[in-house]
N, CA, C and O atoms as a Tinker XYZ file with bonds, in Angstrom:
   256  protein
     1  N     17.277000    4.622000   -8.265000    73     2
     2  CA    16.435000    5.592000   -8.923000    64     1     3
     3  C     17.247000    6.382000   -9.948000    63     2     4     5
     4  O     16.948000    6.451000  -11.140000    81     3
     5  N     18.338000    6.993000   -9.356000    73     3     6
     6  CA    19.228000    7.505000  -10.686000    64     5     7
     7  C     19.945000    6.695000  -11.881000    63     6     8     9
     8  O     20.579000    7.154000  -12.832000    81     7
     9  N     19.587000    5.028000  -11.473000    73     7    10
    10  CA    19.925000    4.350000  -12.798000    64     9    11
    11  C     18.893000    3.902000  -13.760000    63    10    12    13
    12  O     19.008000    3.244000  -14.794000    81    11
    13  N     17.300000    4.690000  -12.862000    73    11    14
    14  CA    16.517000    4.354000  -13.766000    64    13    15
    15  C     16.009000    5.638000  -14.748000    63    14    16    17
    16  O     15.491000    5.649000  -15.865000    81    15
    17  N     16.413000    6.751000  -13.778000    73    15    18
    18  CA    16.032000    8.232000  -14.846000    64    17    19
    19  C     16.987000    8.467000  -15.974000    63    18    20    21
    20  O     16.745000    8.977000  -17.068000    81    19
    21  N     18.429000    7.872000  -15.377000    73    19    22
    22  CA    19.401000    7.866000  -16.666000    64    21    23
    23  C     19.205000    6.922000  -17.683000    63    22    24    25
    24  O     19.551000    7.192000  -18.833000    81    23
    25  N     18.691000    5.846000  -17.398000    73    23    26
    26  CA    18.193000    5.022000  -18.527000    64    25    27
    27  C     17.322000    5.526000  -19.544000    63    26    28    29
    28  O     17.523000    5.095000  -20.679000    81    27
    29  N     16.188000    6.534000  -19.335000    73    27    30
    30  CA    15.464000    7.252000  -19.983000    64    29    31
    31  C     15.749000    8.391000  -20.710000    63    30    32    33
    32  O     15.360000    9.029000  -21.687000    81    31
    33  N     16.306000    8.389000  -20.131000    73    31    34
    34  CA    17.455000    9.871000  -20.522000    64    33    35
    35  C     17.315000   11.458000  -20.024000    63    34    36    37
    36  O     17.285000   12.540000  -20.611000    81    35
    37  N     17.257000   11.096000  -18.852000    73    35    38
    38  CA    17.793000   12.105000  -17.702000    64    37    39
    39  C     18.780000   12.201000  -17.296000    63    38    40    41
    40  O     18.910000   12.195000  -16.072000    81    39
    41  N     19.883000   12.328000  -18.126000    73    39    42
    42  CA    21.172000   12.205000  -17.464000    64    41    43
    43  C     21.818000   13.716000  -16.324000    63    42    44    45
    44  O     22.897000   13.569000  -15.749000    81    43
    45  N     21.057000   14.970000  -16.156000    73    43    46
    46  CA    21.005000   15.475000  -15.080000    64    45    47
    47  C     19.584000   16.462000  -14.678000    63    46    48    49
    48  O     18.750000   17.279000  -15.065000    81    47
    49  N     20.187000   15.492000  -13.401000    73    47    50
    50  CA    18.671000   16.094000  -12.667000    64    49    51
    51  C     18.804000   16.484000  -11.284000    63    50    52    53
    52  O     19.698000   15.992000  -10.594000    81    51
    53  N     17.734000   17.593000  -10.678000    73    51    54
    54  CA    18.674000   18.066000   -9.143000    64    53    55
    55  C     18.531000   16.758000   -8.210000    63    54    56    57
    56  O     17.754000   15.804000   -8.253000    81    55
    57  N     19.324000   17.011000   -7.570000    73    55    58
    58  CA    18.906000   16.031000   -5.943000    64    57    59
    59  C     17.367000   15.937000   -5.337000    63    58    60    61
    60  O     16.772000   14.928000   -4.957000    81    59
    61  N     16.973000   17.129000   -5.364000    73    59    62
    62  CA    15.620000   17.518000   -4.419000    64    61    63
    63  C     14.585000   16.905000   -5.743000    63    62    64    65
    64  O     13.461000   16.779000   -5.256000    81    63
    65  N     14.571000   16.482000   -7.239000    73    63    66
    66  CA    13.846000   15.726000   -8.008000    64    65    67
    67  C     13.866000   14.149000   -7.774000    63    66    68    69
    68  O     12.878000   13.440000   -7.966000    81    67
    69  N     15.337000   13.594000   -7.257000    73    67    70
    70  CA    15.922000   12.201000   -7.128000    64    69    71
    71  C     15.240000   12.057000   -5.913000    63    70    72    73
    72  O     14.439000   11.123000   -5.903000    81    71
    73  N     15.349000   12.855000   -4.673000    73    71    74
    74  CA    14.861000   12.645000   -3.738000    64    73    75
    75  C     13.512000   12.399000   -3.789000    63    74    76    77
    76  O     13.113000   11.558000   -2.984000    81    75
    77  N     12.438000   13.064000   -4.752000    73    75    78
    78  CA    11.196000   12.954000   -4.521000    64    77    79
    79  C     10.336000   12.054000   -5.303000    63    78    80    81
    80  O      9.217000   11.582000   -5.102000    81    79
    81  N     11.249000   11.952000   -6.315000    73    79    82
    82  CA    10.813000   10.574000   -7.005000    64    81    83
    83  C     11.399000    9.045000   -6.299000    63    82    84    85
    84  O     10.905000    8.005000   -6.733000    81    83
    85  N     12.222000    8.992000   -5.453000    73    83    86
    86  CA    12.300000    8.181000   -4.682000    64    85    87
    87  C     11.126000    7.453000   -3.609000    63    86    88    89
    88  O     10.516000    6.387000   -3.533000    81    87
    89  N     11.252000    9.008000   -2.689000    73    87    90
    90  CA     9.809000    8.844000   -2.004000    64    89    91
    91  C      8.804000    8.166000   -2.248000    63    90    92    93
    92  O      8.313000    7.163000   -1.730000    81    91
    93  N      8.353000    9.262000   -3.692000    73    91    94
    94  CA     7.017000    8.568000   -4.299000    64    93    95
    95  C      7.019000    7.190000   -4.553000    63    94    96    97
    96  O      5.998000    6.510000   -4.452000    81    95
    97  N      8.189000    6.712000   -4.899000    73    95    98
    98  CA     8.632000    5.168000   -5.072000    64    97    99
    99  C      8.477000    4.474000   -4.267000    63    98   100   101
   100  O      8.218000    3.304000   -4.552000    81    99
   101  N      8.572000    4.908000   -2.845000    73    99   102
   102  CA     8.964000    3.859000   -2.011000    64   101   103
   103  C      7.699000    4.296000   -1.117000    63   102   104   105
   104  O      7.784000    3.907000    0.048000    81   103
   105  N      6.640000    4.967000   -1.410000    73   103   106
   106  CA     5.555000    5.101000   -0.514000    64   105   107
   107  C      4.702000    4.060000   -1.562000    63   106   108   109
   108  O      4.134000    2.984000   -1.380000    81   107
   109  N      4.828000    4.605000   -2.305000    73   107   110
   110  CA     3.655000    3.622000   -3.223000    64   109   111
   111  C      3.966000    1.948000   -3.365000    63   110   112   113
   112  O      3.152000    1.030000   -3.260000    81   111
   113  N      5.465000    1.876000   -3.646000    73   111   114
   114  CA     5.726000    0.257000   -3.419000    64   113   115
   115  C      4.859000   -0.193000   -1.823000    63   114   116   117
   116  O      3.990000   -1.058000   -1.711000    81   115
   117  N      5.375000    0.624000   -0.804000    73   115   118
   118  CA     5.160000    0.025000    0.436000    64   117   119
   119  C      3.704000   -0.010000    1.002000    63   118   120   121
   120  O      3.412000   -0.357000    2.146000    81   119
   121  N      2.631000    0.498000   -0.195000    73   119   122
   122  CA     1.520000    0.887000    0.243000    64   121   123
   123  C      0.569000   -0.457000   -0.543000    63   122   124   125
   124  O     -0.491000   -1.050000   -0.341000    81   123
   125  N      1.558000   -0.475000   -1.411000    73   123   126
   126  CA     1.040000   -1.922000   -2.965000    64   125   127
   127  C      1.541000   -3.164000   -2.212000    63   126   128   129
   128  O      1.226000   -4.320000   -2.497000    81   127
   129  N      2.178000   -2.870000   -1.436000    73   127   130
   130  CA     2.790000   -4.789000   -0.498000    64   129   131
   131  C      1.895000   -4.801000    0.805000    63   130   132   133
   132  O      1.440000   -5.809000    1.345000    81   131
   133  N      1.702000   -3.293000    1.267000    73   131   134
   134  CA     0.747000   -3.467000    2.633000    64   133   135
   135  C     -0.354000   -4.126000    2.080000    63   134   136   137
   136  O     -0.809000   -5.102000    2.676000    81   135
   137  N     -1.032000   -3.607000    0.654000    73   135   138
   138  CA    -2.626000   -4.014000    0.665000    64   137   139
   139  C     -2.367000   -5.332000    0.207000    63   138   140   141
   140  O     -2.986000   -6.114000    0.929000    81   139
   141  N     -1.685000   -5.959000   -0.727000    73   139   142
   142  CA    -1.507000   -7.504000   -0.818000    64   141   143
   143  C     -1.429000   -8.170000   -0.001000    63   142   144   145
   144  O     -1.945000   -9.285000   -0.084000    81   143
   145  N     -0.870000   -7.839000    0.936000    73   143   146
   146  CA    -0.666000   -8.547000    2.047000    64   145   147
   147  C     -1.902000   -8.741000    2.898000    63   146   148   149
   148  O     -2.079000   -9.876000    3.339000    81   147
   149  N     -2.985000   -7.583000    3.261000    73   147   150
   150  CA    -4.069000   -7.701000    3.859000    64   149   151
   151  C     -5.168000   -8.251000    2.605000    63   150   152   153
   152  O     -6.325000   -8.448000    2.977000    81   151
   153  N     -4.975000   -8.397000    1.751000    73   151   154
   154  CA    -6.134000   -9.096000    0.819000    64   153   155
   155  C     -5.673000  -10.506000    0.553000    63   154   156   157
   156  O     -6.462000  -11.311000    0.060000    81   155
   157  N     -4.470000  -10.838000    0.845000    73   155   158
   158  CA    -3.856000  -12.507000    1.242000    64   157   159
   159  C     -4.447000  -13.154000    2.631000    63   158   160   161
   160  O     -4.606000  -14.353000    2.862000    81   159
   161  N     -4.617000  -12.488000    3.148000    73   159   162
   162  CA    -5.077000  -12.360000    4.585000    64   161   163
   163  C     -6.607000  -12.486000    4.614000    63   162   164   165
   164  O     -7.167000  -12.949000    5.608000    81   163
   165  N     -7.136000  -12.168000    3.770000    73   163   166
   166  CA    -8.364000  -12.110000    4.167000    64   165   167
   167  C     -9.228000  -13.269000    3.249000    63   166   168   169
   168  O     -9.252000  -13.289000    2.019000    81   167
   169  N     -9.818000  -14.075000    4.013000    73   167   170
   170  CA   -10.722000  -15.772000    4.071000    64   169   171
   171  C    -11.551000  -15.688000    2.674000    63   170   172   173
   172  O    -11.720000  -16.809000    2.194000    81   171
   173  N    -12.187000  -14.479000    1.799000    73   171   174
   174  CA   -12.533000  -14.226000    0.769000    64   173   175
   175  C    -11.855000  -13.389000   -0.422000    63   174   176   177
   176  O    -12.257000  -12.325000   -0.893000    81   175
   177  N    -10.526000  -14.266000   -0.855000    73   175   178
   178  CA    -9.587000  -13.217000   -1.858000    64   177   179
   179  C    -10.028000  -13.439000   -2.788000    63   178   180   181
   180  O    -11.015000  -14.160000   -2.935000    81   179
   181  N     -9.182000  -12.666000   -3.995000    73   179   182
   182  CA    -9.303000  -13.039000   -5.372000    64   181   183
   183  C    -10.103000  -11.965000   -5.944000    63   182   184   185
   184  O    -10.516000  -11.166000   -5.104000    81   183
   185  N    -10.446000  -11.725000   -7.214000    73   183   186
   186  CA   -10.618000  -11.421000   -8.054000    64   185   187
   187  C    -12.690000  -11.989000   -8.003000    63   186   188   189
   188  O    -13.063000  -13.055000   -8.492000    81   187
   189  N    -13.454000  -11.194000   -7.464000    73   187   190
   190  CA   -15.067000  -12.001000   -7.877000    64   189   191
   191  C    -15.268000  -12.092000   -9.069000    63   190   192   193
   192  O    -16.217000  -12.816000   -9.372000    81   191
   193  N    -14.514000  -11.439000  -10.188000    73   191   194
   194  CA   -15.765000  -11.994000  -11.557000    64   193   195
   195  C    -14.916000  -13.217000  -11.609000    63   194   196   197
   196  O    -15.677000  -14.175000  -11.468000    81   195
   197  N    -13.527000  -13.673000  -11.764000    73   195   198
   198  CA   -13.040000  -14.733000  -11.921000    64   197   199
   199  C    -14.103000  -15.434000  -11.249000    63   198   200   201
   200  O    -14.960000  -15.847000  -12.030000    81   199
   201  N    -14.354000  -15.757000   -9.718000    73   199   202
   202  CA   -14.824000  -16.521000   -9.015000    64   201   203
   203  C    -16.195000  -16.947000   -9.571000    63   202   204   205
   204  O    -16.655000  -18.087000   -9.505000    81   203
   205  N    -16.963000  -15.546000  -10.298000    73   203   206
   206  CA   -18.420000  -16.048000  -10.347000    64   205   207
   207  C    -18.080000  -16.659000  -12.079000    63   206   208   209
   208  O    -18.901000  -17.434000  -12.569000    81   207
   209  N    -17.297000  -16.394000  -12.597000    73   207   210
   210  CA   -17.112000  -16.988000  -13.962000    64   209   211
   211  C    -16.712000  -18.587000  -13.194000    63   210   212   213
   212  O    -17.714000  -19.299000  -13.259000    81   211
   213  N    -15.860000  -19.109000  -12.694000    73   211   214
   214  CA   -15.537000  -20.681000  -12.307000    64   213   215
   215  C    -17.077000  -20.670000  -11.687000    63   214   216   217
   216  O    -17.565000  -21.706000  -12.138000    81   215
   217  N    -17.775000  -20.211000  -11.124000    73   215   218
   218  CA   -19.105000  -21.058000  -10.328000    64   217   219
   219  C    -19.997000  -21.260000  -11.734000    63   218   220   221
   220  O    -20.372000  -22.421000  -11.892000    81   219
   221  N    -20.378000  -20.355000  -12.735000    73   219   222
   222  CA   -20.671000  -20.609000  -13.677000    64   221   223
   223  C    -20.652000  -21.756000  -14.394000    63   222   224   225
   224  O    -21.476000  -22.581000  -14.789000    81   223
   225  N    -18.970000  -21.501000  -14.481000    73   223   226
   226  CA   -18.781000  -23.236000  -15.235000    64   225   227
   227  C    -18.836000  -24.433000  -15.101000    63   226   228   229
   228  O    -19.049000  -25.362000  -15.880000    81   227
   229  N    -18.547000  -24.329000  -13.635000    73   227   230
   230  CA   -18.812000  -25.590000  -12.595000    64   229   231
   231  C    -20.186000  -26.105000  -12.941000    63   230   232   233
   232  O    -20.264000  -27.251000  -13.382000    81   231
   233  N    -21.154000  -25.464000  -12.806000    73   231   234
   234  CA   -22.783000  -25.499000  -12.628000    64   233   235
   235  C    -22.608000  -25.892000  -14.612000    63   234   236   237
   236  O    -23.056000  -27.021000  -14.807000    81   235
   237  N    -22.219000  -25.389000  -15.629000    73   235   238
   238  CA   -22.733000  -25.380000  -16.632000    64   237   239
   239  C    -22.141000  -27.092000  -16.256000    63   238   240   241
   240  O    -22.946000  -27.994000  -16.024000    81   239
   241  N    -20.707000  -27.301000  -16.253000    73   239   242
   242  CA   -20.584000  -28.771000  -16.412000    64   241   243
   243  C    -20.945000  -30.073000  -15.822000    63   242   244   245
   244  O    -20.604000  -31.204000  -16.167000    81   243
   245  N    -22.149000  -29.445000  -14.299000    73   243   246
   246  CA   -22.596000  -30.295000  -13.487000    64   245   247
   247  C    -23.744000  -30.670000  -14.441000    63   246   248   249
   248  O    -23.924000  -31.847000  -14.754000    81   247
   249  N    -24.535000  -29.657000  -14.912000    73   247   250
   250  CA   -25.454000  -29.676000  -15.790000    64   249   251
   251  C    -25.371000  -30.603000  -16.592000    63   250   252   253
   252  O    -26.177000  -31.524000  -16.456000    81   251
   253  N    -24.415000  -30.663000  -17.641000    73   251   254
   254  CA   -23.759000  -31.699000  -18.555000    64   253   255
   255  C    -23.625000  -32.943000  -18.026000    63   254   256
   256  O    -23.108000  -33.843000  -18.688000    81   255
């Protein structure tokens, strides 16, 4: 985290800021891998307009 605020150009910042932008980092990563993980998991994934756009096309090219 402090090699990514110094990259921006924060080159000083308190501890109790490093610390909490950490946190926030690592709650939100771990909250963005929990839900992937339960929407991998679950027998109906994906994205529905993708899905109803391919049933679409399917049907337009059965048509054909």
């Amino acid at each position: 985290m402090i090699t990514l605020l110094a990259h921006i150009g924060y080159e000083n910042s308190s501890d109790v800021a490093i610390e909490t932008l950490t946190d926030a980092a690592d709650h939100f990563l771990r909250r963005m891998t929990l839900l992937l993980k339960t929407a991998t998991e679950q027998k109906d994934h994906g994205f529905p307009v993708r899905r109803e756009k391919a049933a679409r096309l399917t049907l337009q090219l059965e048509i054909l």
